[in-house]
C-alpha positions as CSV (number, residue, x, y, z in Angstrom):
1,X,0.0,0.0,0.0
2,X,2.9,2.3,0.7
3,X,4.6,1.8,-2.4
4,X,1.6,2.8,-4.4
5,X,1.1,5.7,-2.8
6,X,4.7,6.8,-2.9
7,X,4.7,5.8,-6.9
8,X,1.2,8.0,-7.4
9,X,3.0,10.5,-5.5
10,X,5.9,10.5,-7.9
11,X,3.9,10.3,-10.8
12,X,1.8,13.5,-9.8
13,X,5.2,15.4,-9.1
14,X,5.8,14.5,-12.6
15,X,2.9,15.6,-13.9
16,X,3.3,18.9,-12.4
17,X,6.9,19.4,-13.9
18,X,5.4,18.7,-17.2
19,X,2.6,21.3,-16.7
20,X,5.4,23.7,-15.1
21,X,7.4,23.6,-18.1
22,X,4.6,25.1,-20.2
23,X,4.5,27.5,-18.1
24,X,8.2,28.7,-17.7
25,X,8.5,28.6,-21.4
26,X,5.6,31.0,-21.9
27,X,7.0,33.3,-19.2
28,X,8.5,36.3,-20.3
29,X,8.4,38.6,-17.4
30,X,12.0,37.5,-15.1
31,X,10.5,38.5,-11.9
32,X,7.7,36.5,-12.3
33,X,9.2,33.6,-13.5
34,X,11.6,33.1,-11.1
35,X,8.8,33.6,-8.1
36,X,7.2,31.0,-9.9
37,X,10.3,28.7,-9.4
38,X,10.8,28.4,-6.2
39,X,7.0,28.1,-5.8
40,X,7.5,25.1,-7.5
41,X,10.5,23.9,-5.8
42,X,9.7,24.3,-2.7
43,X,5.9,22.6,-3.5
44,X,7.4,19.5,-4.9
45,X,9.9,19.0,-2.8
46,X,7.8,19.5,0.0
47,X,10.4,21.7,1.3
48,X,9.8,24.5,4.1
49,X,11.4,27.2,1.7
50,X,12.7,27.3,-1.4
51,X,15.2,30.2,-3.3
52,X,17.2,30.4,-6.5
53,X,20.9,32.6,-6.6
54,X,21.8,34.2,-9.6
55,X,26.0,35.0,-10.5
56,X,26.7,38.6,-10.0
57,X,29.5,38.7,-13.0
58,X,30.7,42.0,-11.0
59,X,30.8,40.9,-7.5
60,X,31.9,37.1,-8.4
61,X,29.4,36.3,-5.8
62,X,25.9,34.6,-5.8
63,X,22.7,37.0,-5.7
64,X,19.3,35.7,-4.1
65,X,17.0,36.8,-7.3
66,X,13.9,34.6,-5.8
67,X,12.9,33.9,-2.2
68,X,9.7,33.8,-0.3
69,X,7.9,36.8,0.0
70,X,9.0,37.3,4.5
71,X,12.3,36.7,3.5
72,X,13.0,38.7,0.2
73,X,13.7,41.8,1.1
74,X,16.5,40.7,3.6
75,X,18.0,38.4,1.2
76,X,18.1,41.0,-1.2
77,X,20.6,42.4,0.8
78,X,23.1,39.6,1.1
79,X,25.6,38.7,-1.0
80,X,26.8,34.5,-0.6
81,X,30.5,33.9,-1.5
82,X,31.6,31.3,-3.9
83,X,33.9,30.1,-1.3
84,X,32.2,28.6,2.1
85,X,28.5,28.0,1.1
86,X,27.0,25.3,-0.3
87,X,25.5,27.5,-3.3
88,X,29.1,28.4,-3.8
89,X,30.1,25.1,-3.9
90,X,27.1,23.9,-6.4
91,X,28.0,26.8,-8.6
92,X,31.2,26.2,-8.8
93,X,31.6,22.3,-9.1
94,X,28.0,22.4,-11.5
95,X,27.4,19.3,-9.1
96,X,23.9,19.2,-6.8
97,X,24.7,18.8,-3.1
98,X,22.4,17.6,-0.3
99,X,23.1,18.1,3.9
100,X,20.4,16.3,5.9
101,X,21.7,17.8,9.2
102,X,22.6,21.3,8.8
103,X,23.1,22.6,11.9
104,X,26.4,22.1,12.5
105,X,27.6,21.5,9.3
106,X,30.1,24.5,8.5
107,X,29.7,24.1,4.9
108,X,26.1,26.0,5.3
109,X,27.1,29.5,4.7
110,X,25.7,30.6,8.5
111,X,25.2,34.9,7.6
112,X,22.3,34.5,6.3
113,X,20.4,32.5,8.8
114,X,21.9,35.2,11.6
115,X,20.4,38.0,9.6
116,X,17.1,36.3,8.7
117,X,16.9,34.8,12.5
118,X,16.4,31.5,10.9
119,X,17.8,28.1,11.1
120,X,19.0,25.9,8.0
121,X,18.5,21.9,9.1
122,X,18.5,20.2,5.9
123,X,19.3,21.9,2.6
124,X,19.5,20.6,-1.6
125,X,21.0,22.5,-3.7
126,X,21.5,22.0,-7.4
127,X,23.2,24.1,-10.4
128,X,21.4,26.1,-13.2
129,X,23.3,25.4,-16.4
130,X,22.6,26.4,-19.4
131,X,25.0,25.0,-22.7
132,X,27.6,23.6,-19.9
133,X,27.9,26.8,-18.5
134,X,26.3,27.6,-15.0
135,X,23.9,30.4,-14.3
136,X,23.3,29.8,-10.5
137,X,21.8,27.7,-7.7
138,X,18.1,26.6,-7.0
139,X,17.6,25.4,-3.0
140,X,15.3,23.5,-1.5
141,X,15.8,24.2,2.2
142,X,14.5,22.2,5.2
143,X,12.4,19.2,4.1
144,X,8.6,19.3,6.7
145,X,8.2,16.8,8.8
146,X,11.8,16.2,10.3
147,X,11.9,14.2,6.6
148,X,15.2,13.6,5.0
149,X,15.4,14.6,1.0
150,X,15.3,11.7,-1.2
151,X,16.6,10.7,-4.8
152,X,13.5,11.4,-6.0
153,X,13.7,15.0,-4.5
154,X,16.8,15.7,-6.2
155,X,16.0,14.7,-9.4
156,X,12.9,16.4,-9.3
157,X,14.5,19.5,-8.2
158,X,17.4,18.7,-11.3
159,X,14.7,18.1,-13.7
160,X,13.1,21.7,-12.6
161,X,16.6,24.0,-12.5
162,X,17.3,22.2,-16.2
163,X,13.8,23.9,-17.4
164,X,14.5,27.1,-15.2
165,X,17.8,27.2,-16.6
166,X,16.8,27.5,-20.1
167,X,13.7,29.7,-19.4
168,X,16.0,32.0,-17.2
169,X,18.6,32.4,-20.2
170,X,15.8,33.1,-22.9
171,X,13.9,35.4,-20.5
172,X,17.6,37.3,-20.6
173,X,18.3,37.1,-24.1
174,X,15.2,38.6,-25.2
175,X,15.5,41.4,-22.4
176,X,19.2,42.0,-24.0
177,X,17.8,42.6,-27.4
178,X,14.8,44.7,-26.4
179,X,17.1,46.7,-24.5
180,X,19.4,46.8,-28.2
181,X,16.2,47.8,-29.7
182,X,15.6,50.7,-27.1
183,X,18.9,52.1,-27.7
184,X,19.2,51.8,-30.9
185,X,15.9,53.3,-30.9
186,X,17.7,56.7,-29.1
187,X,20.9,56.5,-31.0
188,X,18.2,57.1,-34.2
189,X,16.4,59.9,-32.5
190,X,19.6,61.5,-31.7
191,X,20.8,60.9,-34.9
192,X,17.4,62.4,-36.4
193,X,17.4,65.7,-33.8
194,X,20.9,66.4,-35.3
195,X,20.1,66.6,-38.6
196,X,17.3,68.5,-37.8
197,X,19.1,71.0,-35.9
198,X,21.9,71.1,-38.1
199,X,20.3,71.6,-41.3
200,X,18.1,74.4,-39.8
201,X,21.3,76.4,-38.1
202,X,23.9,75.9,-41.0
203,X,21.4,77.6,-43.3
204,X,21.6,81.1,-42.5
205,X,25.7,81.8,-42.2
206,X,26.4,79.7,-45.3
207,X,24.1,82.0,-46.8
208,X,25.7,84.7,-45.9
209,X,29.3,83.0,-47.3
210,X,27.6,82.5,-50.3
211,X,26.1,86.0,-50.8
212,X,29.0,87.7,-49.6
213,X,31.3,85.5,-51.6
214,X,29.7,86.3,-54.6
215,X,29.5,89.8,-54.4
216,X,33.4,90.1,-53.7
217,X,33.9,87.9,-56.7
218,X,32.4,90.8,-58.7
219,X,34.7,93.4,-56.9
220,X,38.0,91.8,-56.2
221,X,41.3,92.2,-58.5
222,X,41.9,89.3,-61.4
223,X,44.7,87.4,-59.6
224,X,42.3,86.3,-56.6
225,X,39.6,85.0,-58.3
226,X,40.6,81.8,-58.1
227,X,40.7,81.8,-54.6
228,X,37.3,83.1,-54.3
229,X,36.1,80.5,-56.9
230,X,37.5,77.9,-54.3
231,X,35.4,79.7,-51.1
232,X,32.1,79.7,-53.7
233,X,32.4,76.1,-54.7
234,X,33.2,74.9,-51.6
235,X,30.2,76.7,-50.1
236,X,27.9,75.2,-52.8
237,X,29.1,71.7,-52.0
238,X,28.2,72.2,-48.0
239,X,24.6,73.8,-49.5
240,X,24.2,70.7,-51.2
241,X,24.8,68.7,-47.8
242,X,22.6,70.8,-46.1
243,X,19.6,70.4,-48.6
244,X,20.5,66.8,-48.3
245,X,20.1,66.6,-44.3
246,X,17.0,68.7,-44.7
247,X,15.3,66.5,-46.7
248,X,15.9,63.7,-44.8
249,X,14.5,65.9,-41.1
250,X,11.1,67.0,-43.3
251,X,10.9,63.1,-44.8
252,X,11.0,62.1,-40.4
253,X,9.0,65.0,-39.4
254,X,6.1,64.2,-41.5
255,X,6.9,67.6,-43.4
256,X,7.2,65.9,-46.8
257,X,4.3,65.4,-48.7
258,X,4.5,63.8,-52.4
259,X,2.1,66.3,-54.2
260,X,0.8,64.1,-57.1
261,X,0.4,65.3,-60.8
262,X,1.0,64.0,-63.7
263,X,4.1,64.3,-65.5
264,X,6.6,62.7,-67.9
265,X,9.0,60.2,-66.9
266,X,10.5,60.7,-70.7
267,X,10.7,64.2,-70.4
268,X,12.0,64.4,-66.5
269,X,14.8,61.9,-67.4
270,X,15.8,63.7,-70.6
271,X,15.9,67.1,-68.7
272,X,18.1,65.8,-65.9
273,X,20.2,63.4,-67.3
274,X,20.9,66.0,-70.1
275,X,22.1,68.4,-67.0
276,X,24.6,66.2,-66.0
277,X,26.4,65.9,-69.6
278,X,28.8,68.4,-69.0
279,X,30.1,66.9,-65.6
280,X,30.3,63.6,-67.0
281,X,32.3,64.8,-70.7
282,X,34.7,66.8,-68.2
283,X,35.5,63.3,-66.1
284,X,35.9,61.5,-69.3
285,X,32.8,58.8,-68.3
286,X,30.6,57.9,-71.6
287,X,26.6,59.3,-70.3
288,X,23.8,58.0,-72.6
289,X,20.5,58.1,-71.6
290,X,17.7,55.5,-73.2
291,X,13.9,56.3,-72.9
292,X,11.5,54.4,-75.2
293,X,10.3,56.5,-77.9
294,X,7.2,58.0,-78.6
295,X,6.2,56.8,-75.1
296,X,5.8,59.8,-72.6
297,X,5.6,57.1,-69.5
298,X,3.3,59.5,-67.5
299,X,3.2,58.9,-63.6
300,X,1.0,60.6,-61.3
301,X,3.3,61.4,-58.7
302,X,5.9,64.1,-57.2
303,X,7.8,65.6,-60.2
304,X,10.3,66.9,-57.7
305,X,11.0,64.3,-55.4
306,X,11.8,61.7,-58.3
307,X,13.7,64.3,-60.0
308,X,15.8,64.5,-56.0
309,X,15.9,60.4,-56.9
310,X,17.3,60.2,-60.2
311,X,19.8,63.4,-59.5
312,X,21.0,61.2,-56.3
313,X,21.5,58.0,-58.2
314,X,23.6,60.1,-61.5
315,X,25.5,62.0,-59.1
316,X,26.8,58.3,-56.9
317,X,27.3,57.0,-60.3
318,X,29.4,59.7,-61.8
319,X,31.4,59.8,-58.0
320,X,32.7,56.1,-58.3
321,X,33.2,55.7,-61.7
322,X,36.8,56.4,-62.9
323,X,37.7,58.3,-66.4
324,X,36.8,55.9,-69.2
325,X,34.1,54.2,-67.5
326,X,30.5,54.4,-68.7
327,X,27.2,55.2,-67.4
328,X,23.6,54.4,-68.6
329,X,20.2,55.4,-67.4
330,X,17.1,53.3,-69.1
331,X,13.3,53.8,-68.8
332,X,10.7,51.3,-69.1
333,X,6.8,50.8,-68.8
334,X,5.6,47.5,-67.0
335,X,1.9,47.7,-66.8
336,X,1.5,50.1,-64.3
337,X,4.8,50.3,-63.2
338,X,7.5,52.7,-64.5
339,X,11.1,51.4,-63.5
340,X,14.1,53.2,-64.2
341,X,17.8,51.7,-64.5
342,X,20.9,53.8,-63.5
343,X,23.9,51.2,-64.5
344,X,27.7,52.2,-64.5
345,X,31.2,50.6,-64.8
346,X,32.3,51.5,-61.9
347,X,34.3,50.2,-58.7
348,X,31.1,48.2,-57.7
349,X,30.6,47.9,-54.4
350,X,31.1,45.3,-52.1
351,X,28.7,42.5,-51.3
352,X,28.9,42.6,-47.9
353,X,27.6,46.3,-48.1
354,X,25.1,46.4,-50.6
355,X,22.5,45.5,-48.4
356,X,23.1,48.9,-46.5
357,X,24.1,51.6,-49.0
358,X,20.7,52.9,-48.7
359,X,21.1,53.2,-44.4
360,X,21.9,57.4,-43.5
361,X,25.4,57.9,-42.9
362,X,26.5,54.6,-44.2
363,X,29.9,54.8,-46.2
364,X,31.0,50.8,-47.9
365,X,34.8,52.0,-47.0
366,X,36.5,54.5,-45.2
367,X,39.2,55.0,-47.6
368,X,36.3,55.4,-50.4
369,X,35.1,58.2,-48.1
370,X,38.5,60.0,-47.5
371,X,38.5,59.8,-51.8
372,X,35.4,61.0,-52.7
373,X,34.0,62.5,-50.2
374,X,29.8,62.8,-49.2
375,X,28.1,62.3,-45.9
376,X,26.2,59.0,-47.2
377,X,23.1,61.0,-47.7
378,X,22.1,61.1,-51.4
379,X,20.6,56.9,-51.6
380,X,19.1,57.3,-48.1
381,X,17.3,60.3,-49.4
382,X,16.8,58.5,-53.0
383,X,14.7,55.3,-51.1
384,X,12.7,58.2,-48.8
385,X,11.2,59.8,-52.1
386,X,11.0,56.4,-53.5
387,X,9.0,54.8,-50.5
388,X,7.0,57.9,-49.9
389,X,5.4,56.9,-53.4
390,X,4.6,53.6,-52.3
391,X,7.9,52.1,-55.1
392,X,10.6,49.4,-54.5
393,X,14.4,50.7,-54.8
394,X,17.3,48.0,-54.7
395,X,20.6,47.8,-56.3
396,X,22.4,44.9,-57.7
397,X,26.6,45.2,-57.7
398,X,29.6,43.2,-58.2
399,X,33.0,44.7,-56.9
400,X,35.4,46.0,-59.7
401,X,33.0,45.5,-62.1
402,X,30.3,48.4,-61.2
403,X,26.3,48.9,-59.8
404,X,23.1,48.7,-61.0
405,X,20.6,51.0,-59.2
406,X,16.7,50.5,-59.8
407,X,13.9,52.2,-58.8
408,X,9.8,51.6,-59.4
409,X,7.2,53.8,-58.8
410,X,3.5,53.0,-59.6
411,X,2.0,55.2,-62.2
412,X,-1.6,56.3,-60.5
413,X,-2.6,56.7,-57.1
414,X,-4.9,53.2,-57.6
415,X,-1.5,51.6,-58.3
416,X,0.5,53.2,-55.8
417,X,-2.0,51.6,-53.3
418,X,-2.0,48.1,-55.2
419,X,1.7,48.3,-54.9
420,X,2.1,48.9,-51.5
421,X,0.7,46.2,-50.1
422,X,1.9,43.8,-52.7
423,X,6.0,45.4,-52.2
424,X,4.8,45.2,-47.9
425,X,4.0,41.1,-48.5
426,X,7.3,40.8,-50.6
């Protein structure tokens, strides 16, 4: 009769570490997981009091992280040393250890039963380990009824701190990358107040430079011209940066609205890639430009913005393609898509970094940056005008060889819907 009831007993602890374990491993809150723990522990080992010690990686001691709720807020406050304790011991040999008479045992670490005004008279302890490395101890601490723990106790309690264990370090892991996600979150909105500020306070001195510049340049003798051409163009260039960080603050402040009419494609491709003919002749780079005749490609969209787009992707072209190299920009229909190609010969980026080229700030290589110059602006602002009409912008590159940019942008406003949630499902 006793042996039935001591192997319905077992089987009903088991059954409540099976239904635990669905439990821990839909815990996410730590706090609440580990009260839960002990709970647990101390319930199926029928133990008077149960805790679990976390490693503090900066003390090299043992923390108590869950206790019962008389004793938690002293044991908060006390610290157990790796050396003379028993947790110390578990911890550091990653081997459980049980002391049926505790009183006098001077391997029970004695401070914290003088602070608590308690006394220890049978304690189990067994390691948390996670991928053979240990995380801390789990205690079960005087077994009721004068009992003495068992095998079965300890391999409960084992079978317990190897699901705690695991819950424990995924409870962690996903704290550690929510906390990622929160700074990276403050690092952008740092990153976004600066350009904000920046763009807005640079304006007005550079303006004056520029008109002041000018005006000199009108006045001053033949032999410093030069010099003053170097003051204007260098001024122009930091506009140019300035525009660039602007756009990207009104795109995050909601300031940017795409104001939709209809337009050429054609046309607005001839016009700009024509206006950068001269630049590209003076660098040596063969420019040709390919729309299909007699097809005006209209798009209902903002004339401006794509202009920004296509002026972005000619101008990173032209910057990292050397004298000889060539340059194309192609225009196509595809139902009611419009996608245009900007392809050169250049030094191609690499693979590594082209899934980033379009991120604010981002340069592929330092050196590239000390070369040519550019704050790693122009495709970050290039995808903004793109997304804000609801198109797809990618680029496709092989190092050495060169890059092929491409951007699509719906032609109506019933497209431009269509597309964005087929391009949000892709």
């Amino acid at each position: 009769m006793t042996d039935r009831l001591a192997i319905k007993s077992k089987s009903q602890r088991l059954e409540r570490l099976l239904e635990i374990s669905r439990t821990l491993s839909a815990t996410l809150d730590l706090k609440a997981l580990l009260d839960t723990i002990i709970e647990v522990a101390q319930e199926l080992t029928n133990s008077e009091v149960a805790s679990l010690l976390l490693y503090d990686e900066e003390s090299k001691e043992l923390r108590f992280e869950a206790s019962p709720g008389f004793q938690r807020d002293d044991l908060q406050l006390i610290t157990v040393p790796l050396e003379s304790s028993v947790a110390g011991w578990v911890f550091t040999n990653r081997r459980p250890m049980v002391i049926q008479e505790a009183r006098e045992d001077p391997r029970v670490y004695r401070e914290v039963d003088e602070k608590l005004g308690f006394v220890t008279q049978s304690i189990l302890g067994v390691p948390l380990i996670v991928k053979g490395e240990p995380l801390g101890v789990l205690e079960a601490v005087n077994k009721l009824d004068d009992g003495h723990y068992t095998e079965d106790d300890l391999a409960i309690l084992e079978t317990l701190a190897a699901q705690a264990a695991v819950a424990i370090e995924n409870v962690r892991l996903l704290q550690s990358i929510q906390n990622a996600n929160e700074e990276l979150k403050r690092l952008d909105r740092m990153k976004s107040d600066f350009i904000a500020i920046a763009s807005h306070e640079l304006r007005t001195p550079l303006g004056l430079i520029l008109g002041h510049a000018t005006f000199l340049k009108e006045i001053i003798p033949t032999e410093q011209q030069e010099q003053m051409e170097v003051i204007i163009r260098s001024a122009m260039r930091l506009k140019t940066i300035i525009e660039d960080m602007a756009t990207i603050a009104h795109k995050e402040q909601g300031q940017s609205r795409v104001r939709r009419e209809p337009f050429s494609m054609s046309r607005m491709i001839e016009e700009t890639a024509s206006s950068f003919r001269e630049e590209a002749r003076n660098k040596g780079i063969d420019f040709e430009f390919d729309v299909p005749v007699g097809d005006a490609l209209m798009v209902e969209g903002d004339r401006e913005k794509l202009d920004i787009v296509l002026r972005n992707l000619i101008k990173n072209a032209l910057t990292f393609t050397d004298p000889g190299g060539q340059i194309r920009v192609k225009a196509e229909g595809d139902g009611g898509l419009i996608k245009v190609f900007v392809v050169d010969t250049g030094i191609g980026i690499p693979e590594k970094d082209v899934g980033r080229v379009f991120d604010r700030f981002y340069q592929v290589e330092s050196h590239l940056t000390r070369k040519h110059g550019g704050m790693g602006l122009g495709l970050s602002i290039a995808k903004a005008m793109v997304d804000m009409h609801n198109g797809q912008i990618w680029c496709e590159s092989k190092e050495g060889t060169g890059s092929l940019f491409c951007f699509i942008v719906p032609t109506t406003q019933e497209a431009a819907e269509n597309a964005s949630k087929v391009f949000k499902s892709s």
